[in-house]
Backbone bond lengths (Angstrom), bond angles and torsions (degrees), N, CA, C in turn:
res aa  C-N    CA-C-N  psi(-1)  N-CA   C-N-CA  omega(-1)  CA-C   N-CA-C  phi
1 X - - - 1.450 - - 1.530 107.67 -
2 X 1.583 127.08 108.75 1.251 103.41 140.45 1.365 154.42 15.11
3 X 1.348 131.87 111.31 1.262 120.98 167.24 1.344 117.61 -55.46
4 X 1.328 131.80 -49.38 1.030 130.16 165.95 0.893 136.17 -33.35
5 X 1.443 115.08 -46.12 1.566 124.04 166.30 1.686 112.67 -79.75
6 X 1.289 115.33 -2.07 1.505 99.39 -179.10 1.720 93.55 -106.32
7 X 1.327 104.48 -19.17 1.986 87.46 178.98 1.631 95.77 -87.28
8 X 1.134 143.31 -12.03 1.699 128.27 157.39 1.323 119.87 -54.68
9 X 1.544 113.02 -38.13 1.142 113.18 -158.09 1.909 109.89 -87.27
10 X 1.860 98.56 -29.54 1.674 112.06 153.37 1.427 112.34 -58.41
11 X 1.278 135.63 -21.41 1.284 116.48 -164.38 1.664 98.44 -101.01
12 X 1.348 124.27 -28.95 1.107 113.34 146.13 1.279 170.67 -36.40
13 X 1.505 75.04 -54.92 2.030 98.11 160.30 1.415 90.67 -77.34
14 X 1.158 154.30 -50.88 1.300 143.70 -142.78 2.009 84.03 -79.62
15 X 1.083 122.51 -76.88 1.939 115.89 179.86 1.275 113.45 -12.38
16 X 1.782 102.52 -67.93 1.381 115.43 -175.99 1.815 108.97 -59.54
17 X 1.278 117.13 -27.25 1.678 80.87 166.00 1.304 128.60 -85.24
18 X 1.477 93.39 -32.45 1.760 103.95 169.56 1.643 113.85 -47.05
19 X 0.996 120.97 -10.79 1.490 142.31 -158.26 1.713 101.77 -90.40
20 X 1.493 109.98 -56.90 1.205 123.75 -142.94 2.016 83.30 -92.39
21 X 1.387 120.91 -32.66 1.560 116.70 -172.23 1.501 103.09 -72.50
22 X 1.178 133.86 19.23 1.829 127.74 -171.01 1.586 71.00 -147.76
23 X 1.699 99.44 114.71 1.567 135.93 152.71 1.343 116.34 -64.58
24 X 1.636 131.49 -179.67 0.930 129.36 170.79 1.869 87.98 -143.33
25 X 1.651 111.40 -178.75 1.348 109.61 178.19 1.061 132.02 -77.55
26 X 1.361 113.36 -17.13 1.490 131.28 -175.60 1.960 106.98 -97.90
27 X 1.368 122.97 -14.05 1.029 131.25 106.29 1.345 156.37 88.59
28 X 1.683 76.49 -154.64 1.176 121.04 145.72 1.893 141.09 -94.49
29 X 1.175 90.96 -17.67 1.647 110.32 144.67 1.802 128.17 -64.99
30 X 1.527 90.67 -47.17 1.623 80.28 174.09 1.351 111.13 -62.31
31 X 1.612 111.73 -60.55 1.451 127.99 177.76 1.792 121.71 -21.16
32 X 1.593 84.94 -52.44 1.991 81.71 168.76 1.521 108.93 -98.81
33 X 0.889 139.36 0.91 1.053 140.68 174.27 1.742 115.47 85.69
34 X 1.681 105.56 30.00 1.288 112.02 -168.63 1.353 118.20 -101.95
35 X 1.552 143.07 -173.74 1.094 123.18 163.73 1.449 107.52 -79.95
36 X 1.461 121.54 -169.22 1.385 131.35 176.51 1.821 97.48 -79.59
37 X 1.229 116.64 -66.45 1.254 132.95 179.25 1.198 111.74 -38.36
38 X 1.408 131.66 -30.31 1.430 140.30 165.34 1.664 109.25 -72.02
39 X 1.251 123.40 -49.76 1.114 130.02 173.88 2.016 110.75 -45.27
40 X 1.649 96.18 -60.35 1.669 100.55 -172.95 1.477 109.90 -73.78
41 X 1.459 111.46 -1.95 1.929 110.21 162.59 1.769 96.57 -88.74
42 X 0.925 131.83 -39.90 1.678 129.99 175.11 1.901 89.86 -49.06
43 X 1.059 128.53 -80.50 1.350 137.65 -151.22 2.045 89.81 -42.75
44 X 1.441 89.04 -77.58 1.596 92.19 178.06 1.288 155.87 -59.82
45 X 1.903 86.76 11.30 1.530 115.70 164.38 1.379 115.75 -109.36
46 X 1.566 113.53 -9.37 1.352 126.13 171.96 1.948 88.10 75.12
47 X 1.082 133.33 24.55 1.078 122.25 143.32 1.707 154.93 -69.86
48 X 1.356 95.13 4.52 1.336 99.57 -170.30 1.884 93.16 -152.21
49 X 1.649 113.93 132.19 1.477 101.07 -168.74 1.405 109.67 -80.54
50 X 1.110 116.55 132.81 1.604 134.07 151.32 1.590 118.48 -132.92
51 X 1.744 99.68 -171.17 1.266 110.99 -160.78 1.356 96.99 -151.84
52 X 1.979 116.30 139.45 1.589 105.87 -168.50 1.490 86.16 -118.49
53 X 1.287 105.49 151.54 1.330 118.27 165.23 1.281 124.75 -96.09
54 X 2.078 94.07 127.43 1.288 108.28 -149.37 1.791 105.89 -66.11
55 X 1.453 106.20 152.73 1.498 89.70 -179.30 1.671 113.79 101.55
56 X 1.738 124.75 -29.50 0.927 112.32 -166.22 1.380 88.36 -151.41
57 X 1.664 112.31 171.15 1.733 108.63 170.32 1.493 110.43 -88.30
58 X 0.867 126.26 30.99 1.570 123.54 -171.34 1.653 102.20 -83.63
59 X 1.181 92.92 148.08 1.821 109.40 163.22 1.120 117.47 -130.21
60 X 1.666 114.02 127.48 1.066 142.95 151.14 1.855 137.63 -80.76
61 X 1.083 108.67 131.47 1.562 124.04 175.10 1.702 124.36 -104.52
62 X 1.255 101.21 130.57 1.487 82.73 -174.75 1.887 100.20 -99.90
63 X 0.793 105.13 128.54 2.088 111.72 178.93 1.363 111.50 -40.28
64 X 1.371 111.39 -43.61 1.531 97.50 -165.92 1.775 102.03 -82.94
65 X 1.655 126.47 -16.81 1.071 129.29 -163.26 1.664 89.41 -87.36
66 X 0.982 120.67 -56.34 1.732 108.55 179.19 1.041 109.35 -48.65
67 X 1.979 123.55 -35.52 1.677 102.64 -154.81 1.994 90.52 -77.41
68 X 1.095 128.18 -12.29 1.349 124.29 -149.40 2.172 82.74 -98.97
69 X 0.820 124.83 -51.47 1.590 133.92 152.54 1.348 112.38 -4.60
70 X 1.980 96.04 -76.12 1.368 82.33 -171.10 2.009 118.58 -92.07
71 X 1.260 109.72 -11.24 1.865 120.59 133.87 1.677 111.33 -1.98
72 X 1.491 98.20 -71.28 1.372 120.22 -165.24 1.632 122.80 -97.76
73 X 1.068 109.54 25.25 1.505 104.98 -143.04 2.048 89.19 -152.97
């Protein structure tokens, strides 16, 4: 195989995990076993950490910050 083709295929797997550590709300609802609607009262109480993406209304979670969340929580 190519180098070429083996540093595409690293830069890939490397996206795709970076990929998989940023949650979404629906989720993070399954994940705790909550509703979504429970989740977007967490956001708008600033109770639970996330991050919005600038530019759009979306919310983001980072995995290891929820799992340490609900740790503490």
């Amino acid at each position: 195989m190519s180098s070429l083709k083996l540093g595409k295929e690293k830069a890939i797997k490397k996206r795709q995990e970076r990929a998989e550590k940023w949650l979404t709300v629906k989720t993070v609802a399954a994940y705790l076993g909550l509703h979504p609607g429970t989740i977007y009262h967490y956001v708008e109480n600033g109770t639970i950490p996330h991050y919005r993406i600038p530019g759009s209304n979306e919310i983001r979670f980072a995995a290891d910050e929820i799992d340490q969340w609900v740790r503490n929580n």
